[in-house]
C-alpha positions in Angstrom: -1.4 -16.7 51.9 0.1 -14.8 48.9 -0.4 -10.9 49.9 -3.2 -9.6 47.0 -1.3 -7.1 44.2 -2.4 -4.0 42.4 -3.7 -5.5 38.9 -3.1 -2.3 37.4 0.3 -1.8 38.4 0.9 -5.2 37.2 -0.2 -4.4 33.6 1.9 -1.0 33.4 4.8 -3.1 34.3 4.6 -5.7 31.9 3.3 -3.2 29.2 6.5 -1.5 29.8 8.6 -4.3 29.4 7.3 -4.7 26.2 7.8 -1.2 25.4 11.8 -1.0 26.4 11.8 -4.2 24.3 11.1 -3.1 21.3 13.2 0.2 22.3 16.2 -1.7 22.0 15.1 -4.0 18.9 14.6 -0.5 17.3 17.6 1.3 18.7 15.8 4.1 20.8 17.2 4.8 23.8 15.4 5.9 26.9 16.7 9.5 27.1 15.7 9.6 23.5 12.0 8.3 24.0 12.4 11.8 26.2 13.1 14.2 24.3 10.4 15.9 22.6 12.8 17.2 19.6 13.0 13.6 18.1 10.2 11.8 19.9 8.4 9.4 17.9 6.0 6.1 18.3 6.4 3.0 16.4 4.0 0.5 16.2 4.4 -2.8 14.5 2.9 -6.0 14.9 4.4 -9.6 14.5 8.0 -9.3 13.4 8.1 -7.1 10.2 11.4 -7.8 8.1 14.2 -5.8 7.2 14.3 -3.4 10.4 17.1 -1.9 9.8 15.8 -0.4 6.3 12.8 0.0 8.2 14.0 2.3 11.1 16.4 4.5 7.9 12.9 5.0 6.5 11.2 6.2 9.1 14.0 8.9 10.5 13.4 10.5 7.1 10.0 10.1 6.8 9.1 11.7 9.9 10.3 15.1 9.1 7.3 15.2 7.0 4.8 14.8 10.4 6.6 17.9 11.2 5.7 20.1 8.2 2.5 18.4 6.6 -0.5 19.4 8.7 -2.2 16.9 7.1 -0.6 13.7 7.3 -1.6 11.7 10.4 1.0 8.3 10.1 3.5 6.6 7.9 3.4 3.4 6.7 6.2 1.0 5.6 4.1 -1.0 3.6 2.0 -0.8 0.2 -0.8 -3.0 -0.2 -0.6 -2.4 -4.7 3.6 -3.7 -4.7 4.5 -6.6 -6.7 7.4 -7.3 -8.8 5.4 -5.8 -11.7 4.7 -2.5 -10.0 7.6 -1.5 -8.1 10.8 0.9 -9.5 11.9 3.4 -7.1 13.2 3.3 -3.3 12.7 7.2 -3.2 9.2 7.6 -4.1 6.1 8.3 -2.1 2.6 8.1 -2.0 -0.5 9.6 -0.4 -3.2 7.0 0.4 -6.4 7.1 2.8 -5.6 3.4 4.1 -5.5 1.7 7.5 -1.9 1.7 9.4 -0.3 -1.5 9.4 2.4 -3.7 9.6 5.2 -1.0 10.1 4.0 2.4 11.0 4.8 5.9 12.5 3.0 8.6 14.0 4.0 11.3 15.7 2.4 12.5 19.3 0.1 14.6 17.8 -0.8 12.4 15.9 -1.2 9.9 18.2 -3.0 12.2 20.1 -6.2 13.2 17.5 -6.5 9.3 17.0 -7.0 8.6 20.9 -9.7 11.2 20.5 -11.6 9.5 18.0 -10.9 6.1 19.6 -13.2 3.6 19.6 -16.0 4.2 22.5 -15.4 1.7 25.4 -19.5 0.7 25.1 -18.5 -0.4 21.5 -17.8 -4.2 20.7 -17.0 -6.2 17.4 -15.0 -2.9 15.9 -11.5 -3.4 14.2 -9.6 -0.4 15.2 -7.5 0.4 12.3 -10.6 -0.2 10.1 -12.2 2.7 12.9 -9.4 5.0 12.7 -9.7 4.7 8.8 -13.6 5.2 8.4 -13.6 7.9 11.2 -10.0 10.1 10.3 -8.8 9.4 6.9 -9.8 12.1 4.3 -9.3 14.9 6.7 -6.1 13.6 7.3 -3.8 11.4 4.9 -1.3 8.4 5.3 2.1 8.2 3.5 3.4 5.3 1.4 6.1 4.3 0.2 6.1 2.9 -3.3 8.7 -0.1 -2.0 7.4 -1.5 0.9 10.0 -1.4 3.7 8.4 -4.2 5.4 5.5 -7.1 5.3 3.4 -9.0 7.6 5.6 -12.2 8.5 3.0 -13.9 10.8 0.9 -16.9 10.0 -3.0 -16.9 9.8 -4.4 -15.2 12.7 -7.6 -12.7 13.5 -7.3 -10.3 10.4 -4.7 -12.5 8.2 -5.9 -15.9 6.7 -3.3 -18.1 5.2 -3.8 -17.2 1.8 -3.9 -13.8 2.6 -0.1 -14.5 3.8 0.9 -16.0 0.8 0.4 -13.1 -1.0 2.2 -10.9 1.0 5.2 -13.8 0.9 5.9 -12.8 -3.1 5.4 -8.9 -2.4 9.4 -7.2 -3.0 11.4 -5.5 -0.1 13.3 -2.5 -0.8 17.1 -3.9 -0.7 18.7 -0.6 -1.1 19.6 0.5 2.8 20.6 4.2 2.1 17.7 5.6 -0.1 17.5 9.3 0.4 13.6 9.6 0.3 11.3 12.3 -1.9 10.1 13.8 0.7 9.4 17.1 -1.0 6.9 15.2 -3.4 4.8 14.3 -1.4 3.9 17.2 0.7 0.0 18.0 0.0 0.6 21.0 -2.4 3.1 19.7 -4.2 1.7 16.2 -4.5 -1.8 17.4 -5.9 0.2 19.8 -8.1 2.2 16.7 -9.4 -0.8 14.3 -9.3 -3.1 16.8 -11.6 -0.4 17.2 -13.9 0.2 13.6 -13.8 -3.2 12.9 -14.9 -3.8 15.8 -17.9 -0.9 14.5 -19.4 -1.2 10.5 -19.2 -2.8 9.0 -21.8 -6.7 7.9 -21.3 -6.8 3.8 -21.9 -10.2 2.9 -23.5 -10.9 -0.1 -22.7 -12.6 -1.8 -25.9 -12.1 -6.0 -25.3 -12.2 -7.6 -21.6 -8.4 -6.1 -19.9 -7.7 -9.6 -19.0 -7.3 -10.8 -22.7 -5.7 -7.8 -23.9 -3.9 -6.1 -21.4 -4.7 -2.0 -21.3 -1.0 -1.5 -20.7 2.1 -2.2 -21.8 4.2 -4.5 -20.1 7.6 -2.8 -20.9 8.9 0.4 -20.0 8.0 2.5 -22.7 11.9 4.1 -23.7 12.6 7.5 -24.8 12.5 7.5 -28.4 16.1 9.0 -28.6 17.5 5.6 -28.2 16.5 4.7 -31.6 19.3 7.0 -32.8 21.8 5.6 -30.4 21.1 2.1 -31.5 20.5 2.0 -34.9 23.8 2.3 -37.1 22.6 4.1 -40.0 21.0 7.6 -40.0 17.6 7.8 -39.1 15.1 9.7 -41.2 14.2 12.8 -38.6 10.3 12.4 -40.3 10.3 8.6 -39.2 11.5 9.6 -35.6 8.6 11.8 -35.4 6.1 8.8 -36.5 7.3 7.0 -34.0 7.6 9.6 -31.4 4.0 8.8 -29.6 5.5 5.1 -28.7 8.6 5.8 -27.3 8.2 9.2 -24.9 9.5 9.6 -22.0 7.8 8.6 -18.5 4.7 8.0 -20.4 1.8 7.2 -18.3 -2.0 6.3 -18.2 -5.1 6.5 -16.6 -7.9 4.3 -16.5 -11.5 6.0 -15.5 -13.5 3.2 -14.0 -17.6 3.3 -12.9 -16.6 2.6 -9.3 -19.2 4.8 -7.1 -17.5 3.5 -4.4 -15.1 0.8 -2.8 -17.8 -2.0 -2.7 -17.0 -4.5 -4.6 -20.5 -5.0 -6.4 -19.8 -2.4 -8.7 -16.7 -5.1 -10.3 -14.9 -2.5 -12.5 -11.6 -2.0 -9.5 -11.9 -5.9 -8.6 -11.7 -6.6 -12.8 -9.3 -3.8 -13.4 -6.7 -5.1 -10.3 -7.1 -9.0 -11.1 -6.5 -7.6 -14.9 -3.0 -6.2 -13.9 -1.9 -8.2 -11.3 -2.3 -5.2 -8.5 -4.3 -5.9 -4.6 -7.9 -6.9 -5.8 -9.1 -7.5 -2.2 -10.3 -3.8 -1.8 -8.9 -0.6 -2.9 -8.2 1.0 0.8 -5.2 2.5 -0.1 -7.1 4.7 -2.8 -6.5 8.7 -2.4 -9.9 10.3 -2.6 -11.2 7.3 -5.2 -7.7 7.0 -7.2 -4.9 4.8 -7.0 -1.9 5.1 -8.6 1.1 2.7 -9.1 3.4 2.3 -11.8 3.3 -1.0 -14.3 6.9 -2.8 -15.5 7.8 1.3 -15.1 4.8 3.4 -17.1 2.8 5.4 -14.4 -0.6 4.4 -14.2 -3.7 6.6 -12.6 -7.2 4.5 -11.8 -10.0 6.9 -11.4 -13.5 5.8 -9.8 -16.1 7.5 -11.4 -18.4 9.5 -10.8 -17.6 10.5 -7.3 -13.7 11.2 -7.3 -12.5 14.9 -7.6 -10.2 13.5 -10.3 -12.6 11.7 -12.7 -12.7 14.5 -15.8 -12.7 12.7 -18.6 -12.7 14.0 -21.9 -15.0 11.9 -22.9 -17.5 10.0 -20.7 -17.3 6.9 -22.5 -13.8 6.3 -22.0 -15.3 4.9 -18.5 -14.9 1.4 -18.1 -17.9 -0.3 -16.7 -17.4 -4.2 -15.7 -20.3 -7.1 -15.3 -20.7 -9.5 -13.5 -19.8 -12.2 -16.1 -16.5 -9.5 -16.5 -15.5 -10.4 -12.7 -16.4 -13.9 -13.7 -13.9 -14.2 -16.1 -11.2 -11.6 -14.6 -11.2 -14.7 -11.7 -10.2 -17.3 -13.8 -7.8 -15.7 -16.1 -6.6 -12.6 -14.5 -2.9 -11.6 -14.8 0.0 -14.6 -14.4 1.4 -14.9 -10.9 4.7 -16.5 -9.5 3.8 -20.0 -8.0 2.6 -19.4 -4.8 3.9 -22.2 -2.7 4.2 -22.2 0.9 3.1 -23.9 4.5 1.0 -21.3 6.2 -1.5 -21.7 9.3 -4.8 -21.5 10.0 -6.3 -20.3 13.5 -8.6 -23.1 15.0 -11.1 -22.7 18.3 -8.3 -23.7 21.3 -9.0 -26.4 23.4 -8.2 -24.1 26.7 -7.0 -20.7 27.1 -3.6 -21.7 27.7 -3.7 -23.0 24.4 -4.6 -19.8 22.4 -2.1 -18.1 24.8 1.1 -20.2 23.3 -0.5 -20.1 20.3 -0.4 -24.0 19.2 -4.5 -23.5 18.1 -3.3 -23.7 14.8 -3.9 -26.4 11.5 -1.0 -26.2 9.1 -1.6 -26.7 5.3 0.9 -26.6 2.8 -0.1 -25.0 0.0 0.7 -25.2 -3.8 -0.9 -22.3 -6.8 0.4 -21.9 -10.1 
């Protein structure tokens, strides 16, 4: 007769077998885990890709969980990066979004989420989904503008196949040293940066559905200098100053949108990101009802009106309200994607437990979109 063991022992061991194994997959060190000078959590789930870019980004990035009272994690990931609207390895973000698939906090942090946890009498709740609804807004997430990582796993509980084959074409920074802005995107200096940002882009009215005629260019607009560079003869100073307004540089725009909220009845932020290729699922990495993200290099701001602190239009009819037969439409012909083309799984009921344990309660599809 087999001599009855504590279950909970049990689960600390194996918890912390899994704990010294991902240690060593991220290079930590016992004595390091520690130290409260450089003590930090990682959490990740599935395998995300390119680790060792991964763990370079996150030794610099956590300097700012030091010195930002408001920033509660780090992500490695941005939900808005496609090959279209991604430029620079440096550059950070603030966003209100959900941590995922790569992410850092710091014990503190860790610590004010455990005490808005999820109450154990509570049942059907997605926790990153809790810690977003119930934390984000006093506190904010950092981003990186080239994701670092991407979920690599099949369909599962929160990912469906297609949702995986989108994330397949989304870019990897391949640049290991990258010495990251952190200075940016401390709160001060970021809202400094983000309102001058915005009073100086230029306001896109939107006048024909953006899906025909695309609100922004698809170049990087070029400093108009360069006209004197390439051009062998002189250049009339009058006729540089004509053109002036369509070569500056870093020129960016913002879009004000009637988006009350995130829901996506309201169709102007579903339109808007079909229209230019950006996440059109939901707008959860938004920073208090504006995302931001730059397009083939030109910055561009999207403002939900009325209720964001940065919706100030000039004039209020610059705000771009979508219809139903807009969304319609923005489905069928929204902006050209790389063919999508991929075997991915789904998740099907399992036959036993033992099944859903090893995982094989899945249906594979290959899959083909152009």
């Amino acid at each position: 007769m087999e001599v009855p063991r504590r279950k909970g022992r049990d689960r600390q061991k194996r918890f912390m077998d899994v704990v010294r194994k991902d240690m060593m997959v991220c290079g930590v060190r016992e004595e390091d885990a520690r130290s409260m000078a450089i003590w930090r959590r990682v959490f990740h789930y599935d395998d995300p890709n390119g680790r060792g870019r991964m763990k370079k980004y996150f030794h610099q990035a956590a300097k700012l969980l030091k010195v930002d009272a408001k920033a509660l994690f780090v992500n490695a990931f941005n939900y808005n990066s496609y090959a279209h609207t991604v430029q620079d390895s440096k550059k950070l973000y603030r966003a209100q979004g959900i941590p995922g698939y790569g992410w850092m906090t710091s014990r503190r942090g860790a610590g004010e989420m455990l005490k808005n946890w999820v109450n154990a009498n509570q049942s059907g709740v997605v926790w990153d989904w809790w810690i977003r609804r119930r934390m984000m807004g006093t506190w904010d997430m950092i981003i990186p503008e080239v994701p670092r990582t991407r979920h690599m796993g099949g369909g599962g509980v929160h990912i469906t196949g297609y949702d995986q084959i989108l994330f397949a074409v989304q870019p990897l920074s391949k640049i290991t040293h990258v010495e990251l802005d952190i200075k940016s995107v401390t709160e001060d200096t970021y809202t400094r940066n983000l309102l001058q940002g915005i009073s100086e882009s230029v306001t896109v009215r939107i006048r024909r559905h953006p899906c025909d005629v695309t609100p922004i260019p698809e170049r990087k607009v070029r400093p108009y200098s360069f006209l004197r560079e390439r051009c062998l003869e002189p250049i009339d100073v009058r006729v540089i100053k004509e053109l002036k307004f369509l070569f500056q540089t870093g020129k960016s725009y913002v879009i004000y949108i009637h988006q009350p909220d995130e829901k996506r009845e309201h169709h102007s932020y579903y339109v808007i990101a079909l229209c230019l290729g950006i996440n059109d699922r939901d707008p959860h990495e938004s920073y208090y009802l504006m995302t931001t993200f730059p397009f083939y290099g030109n910055q561009v701001y999207v403002i939900f009106c009325p209720n964001s602190p940065y919706c100030q239009p000039r004039d209020p009819r610059v705000i771009y309200r979508a219809t139903e037969d807009d969304a319609t439409y923005a489905r069928i012909n929204h902006y050209p994607r790389a063919e999508l083309k991929m075997s991915y799984a789904l998740r099907r009921p399992p036959n036993d437990p033992e099944d859903e344990f090893k995982l094989e309660n899945r249906h594979i599809i290959k899959y083909t979109e152009i």
